[in-house]
Steps between C-alpha positions, in 0.01 A plus 500: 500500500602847525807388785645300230577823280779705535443810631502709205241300378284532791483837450435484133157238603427770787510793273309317195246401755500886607416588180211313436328602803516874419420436135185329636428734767530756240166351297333490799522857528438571105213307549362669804567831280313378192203383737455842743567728170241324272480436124463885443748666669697580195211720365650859466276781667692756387357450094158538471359318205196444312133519748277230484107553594289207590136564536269369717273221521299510223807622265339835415818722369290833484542575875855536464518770281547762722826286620605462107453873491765568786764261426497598120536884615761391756716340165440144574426228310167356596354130426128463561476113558194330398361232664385147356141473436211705689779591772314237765714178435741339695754766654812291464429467126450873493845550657659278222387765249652729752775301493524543071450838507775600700722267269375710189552785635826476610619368131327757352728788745764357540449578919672296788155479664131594531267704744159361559208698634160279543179612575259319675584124458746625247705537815457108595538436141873714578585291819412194311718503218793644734457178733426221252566601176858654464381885622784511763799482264372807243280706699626823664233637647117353597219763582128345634276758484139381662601163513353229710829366598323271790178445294200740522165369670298660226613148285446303814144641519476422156588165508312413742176677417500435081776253418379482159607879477805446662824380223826374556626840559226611770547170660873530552454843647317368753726582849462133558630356184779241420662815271508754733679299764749350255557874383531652876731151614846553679571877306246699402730701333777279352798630423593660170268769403431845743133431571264774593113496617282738420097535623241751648324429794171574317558195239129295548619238233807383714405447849605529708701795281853364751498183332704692241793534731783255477784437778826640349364752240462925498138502637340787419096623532388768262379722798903472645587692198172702454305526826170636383467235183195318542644243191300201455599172311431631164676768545885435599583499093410846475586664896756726521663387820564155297670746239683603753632178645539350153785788445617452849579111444555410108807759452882380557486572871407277748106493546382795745148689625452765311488830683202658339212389394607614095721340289 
């Protein structure tokens, strides 16, 4: 076909035909680049917004004071989310009221984005909402502090020894679960927020206390920062290497080890 065209022609067909191969080979790439950079990538992490705290299984919001306490001193605002019912229901529904929070919050300042700091499960709660339930396009940074990122055996042992006393919660933070490997497949750490881990090697509710570090995050113990802190589970709210690291990682700059133990 292309022999019975004149030559000018030709060239026109060749160069249309040009064209539309770099136009297309062109998407590919965009596509590639929208796939490796991830939903989130546009989050700014150079504006610090509004803090969200997520408590721990259970729900209690008194433990956290001592973290309302810092961020209010340190000028920002501070959202102390509370979870659905006794705290001990399913996780996933606890990280849609995660997920509602951070949508209030952000309406009610105005901010580009929102830092998250969970406590306990509050931390899976965090990971939760930034994998399944829109987290990754509006959260800046994500700080798990004691959380049992790969499950905790205490909830194993409790499964298996009193079921009855063993919820939804307790069962999914088994290290065997269906929600903890969905939450730790492919990227443990998908992209869009900063995330950070956070946990003393003395913590006897999440053991091992490692489960609480995740592949691609600022993993910090308490005793890295503060070598003689004997910190326990109940009492990373309140320790002042966690102080510490919480100024070192929520400011404008990129997230960093503190250098001292005080804030």
């Amino acid at each position: 076909m292309l022999s019975a065209l004149s030559p000018a022609r030709r060239r026109l067909v060749w160069g249309i035909g040009a064209l539309a191969l770099a136009v297309v080979a062109l998407s590919a790439l965009f596509a590639v680049w929208q796939a490796q950079s991830g939903p989130g990538a546009s989050v700014p992490q150079d504006e610090p917004g509004p803090v969200l705290l997520v408590p721990g299984y259970g729900g209690s919001t008194a433990s956290l004071t001592p973290l309302v306490r810092q961020l209010d001193a340190a000028g920002r605002d501070v959202v102390v989310v509370e979870l659905v019912g006794d705290g001990r229901g399913d996780l996933r529904l606890q990280a849609q009221v995660l997920a509602d929070a951070a949508v209030a919050a952000l309406d009610e300042t105005g901010a580009a984005s929102v830092d998250v700091v969970g406590y306990s499960a509050g931390g899976v709660i965090a990971r939760s909402w930034v994998r399944d339930f829109g987290g990754a396009v509006v959260a800046r940074r994500v700080v798990s502090l004691g959380s049992p990122n790969h499950g905790t055996d205490l909830a194993d042992l409790g499964r298996g020894v009193t079921p009855d006393s063993c919820p939804v919660a307790c069962q999914q933070l088994a290290p065997d679960s269906e929600f903890i490997a969905r939450l730790n497949a492919q990227d443990e750490t998908p992209s869009g927020p900063a995330f950070v881990a956070v946990w003393t090697v003395f913590d006897e509710v999440v053991t091992p206390p490692d489960s609480a570090r995740l592949d691609g995050a600022l993993n910090l113990t308490v005793q890295s920062i503060c070598s003689q802190s004997r910190a326990r589970h109940g009492d990373l709210p309140g320790a002042p290497a966690v102080a510490a690291i919480l100024s070192s990682t929520l400011g404008a700059g990129p997230p960093a080890a503190p250098r001292t133990c005080r804030r």
